[in-house]
ZAMARGU-4260 file (C-alpha; in steps of 0.2 Angstrom, whole numbers, plus 5000, padded with zeros to 4 digits):
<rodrens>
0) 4580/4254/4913 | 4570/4245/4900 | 4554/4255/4896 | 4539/4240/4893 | 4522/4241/4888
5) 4523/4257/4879 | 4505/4250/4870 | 4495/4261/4882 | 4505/4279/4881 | 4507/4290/4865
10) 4523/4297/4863 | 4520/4318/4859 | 4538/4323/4857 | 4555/4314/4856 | 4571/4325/4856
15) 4588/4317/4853 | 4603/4324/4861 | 4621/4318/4862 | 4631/4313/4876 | 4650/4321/4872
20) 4660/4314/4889 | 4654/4295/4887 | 4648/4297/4866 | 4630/4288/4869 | 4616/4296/4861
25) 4601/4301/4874 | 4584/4301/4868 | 4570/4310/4877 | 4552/4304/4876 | 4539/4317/4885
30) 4525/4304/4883 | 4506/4310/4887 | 4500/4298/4897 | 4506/4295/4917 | 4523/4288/4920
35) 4517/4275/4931 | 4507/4266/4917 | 4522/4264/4905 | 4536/4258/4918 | 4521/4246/4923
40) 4527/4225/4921
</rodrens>
């Protein structure tokens, strides 16, 4: 999923963790503002 129009919503904490069976990073975004506004198009 690609996460647009991130202009409206201030990111308040990002944690990184990694992904040992498939070896991608995973990044966590707790973001203050309602989900519904940033996976808006």
């Amino acid at each position: 999923m690609i996460i647009q129009n991130l202009t409206e919503a201030e990111v308040v904490d990002i944690r990184s963790s990694f992904d040992i069976e498939t070896g991608e990073r995973i990044e966590i975004f707790t973001l203050s503002k309602d989900l519904e506004k940033v996976y808006q198009v």
